[in-house]
N, C-alpha and C positions, 0 to 999 in steps of 0.2 A: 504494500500500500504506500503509493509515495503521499510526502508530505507539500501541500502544494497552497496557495494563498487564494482567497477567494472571496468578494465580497457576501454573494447569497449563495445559496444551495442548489445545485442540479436542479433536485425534487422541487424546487417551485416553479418549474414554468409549467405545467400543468394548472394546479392551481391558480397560478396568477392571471393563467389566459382563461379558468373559467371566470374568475374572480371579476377578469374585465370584460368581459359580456354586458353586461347590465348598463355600465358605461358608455360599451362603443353602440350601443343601442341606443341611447337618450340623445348623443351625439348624431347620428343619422337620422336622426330624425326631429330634429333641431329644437332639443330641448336642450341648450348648454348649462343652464344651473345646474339640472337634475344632474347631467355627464359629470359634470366639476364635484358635485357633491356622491356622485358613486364611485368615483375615483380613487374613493382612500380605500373601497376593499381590496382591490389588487395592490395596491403601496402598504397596507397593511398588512395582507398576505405576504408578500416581499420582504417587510420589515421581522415577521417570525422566522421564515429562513435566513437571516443573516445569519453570518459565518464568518467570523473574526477571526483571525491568528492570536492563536497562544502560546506564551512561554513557561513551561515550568519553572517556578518560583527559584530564580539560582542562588539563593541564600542558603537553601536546603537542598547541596548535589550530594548525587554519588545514586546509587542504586536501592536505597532503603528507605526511600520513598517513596510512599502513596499520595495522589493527588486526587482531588472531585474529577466525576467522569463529568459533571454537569455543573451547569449553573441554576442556583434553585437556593431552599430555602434547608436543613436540616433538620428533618422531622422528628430521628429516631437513632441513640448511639449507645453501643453496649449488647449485653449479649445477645446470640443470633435468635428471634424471636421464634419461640415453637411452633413447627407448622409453617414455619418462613424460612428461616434460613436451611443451604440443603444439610444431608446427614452429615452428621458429625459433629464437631465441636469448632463455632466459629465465634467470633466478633464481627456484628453486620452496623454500616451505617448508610442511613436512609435520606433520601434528598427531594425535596416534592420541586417540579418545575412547574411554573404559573405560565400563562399566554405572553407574559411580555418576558420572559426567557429565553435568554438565549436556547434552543433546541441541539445544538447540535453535541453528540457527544464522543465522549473521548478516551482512551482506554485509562484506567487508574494507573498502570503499574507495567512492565515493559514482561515481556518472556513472548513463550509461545502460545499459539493458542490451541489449545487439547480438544474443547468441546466447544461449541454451537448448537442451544436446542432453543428450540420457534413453540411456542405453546397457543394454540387459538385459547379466546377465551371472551370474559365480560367486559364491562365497560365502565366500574363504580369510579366514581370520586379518587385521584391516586393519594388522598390523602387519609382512606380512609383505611379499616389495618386490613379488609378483605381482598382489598385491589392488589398486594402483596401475591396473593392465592390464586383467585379466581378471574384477573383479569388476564388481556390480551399479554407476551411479554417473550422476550427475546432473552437466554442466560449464555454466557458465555464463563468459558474457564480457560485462566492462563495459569503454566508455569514457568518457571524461574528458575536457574541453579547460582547462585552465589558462594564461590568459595566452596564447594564440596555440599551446600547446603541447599536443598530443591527447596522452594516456594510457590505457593498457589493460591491466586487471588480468583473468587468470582464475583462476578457483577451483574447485573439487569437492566433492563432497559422494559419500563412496564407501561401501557399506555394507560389512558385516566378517563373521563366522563366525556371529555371534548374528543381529546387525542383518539381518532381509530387505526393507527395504523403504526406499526415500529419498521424502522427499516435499518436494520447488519448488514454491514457491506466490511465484513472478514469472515474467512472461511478457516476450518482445521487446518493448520500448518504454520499460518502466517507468525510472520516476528513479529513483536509491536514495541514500539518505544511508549516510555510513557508520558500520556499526554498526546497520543496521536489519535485521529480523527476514525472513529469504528462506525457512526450511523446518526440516526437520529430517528425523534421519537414526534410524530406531527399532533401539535395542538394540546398541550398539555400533560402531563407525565409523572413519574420517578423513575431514581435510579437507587436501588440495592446494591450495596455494596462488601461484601463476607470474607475477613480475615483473618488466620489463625487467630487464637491464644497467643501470649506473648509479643504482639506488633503492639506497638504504642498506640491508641487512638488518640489524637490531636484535636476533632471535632467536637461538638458541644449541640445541644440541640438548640435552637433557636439561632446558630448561623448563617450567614450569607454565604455561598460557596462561586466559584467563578471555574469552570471546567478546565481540566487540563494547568491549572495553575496555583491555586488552594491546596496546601497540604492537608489531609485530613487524617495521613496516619504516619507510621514510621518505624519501618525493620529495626528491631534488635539486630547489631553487628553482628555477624557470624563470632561463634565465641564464646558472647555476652551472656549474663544470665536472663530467662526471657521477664 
């Protein structure tokens, strides 16, 4: 997956050209207020796929960092919530995005990617704790070897009341650096995020996160006690 600079997102011009229908229609037919005042749903729609460039936070290098996949709000930090997080024994933290969020999002943590599974599903509120479950939602699994020591982060991509649709653009194999650009989630969302035991969580709930640039956790040094 190269890393490449972009103001908006592929995925909008669809939308934006149904979006401007309604527009070029009041316009041909020479209603120019109406045109002028339908104008902002495609500039609106445009304005949800923006796609900024990010920098991982370089005050905090090296590879034992975790960073927000997303930009949103911190719902939820501490242990992996039962019935949510998958088997085993993790540290999950949870991130709601709102409509004027940036959407696009971003891997947390650099390795390979092991798994990719696509789940169909509902459609509740992603803030609310079923949408974890029973919504629509995309999991992926990376690992990591450091120093003789394998790591494995998984993360989600789960859509919300608005959002119908998640879209993963990485497949089983791929490398990812972290902070690199994995998909995005249209019209509202979370993202789950599942850590060993021993990673440091840095996040709080009630934060602002900024994708791909936000630390929100942090490897114990190979070595270290966890």
């Amino acid at each position: 997956m190269p890393s490449y600079s972009r103001a908006i997102d592929p995925a909008a011009a669809p939308a934006i050209a149904v979006g401007a229908v309604p527009a070029l229609v009041a316009a041909l037919t020479g209603r120019r207020r109406t045109a002028a005042a339908l104008s902002a749903l495609p500039l609106g729609i445009a304005a949800f796929f923006r796609d900024p460039d990010r920098t991982p936070d370089h005050r905090q290098p090296g590879p034992d960092v975790v960073v927000a996949p997303a930009d949103g709000k911190v719902m939820y930090v501490g242990p992996g919530q039962v019935g949510v997080a998958p088997a085993g024994h993790w540290q999950q933290v949870s991130i709601f995005l709102s409509l004027f969020d940036v959407h696009i999002n971003r891997t947390p943590y650099s390795g390979r990617v092991e798994a990719v599974t696509y789940r169909p599903g509902k459609w509740h509120a992603a803030y609310r704790f079923e949408s974890a479950t029973e919504n629509e939602r995309s999991e992926i699994t990376l690992t990591d070897t450091v120093d003789g020591e394998v790591r494995r982060v998984v993360f989600r991509q789960i859509v919300g009341l608005v959002a119908r649709r998640v879209v993963t653009r990485v497949r089983v194999g791929d490398e990812l650096r972290t902070g690199q650009r994995i998909g995005l989630m249209k019209f509202g969302s979370r993202m789950d995020v599942f850590l060993p035991p021993g990673v440091e969580l840095l996040a709080a709930a009630g934060d602002r996160t900024t994708a791909g640039e936000t630390v929100i956790a942090r490897w114990p040094a190979p070595g270290s006690a966890p």
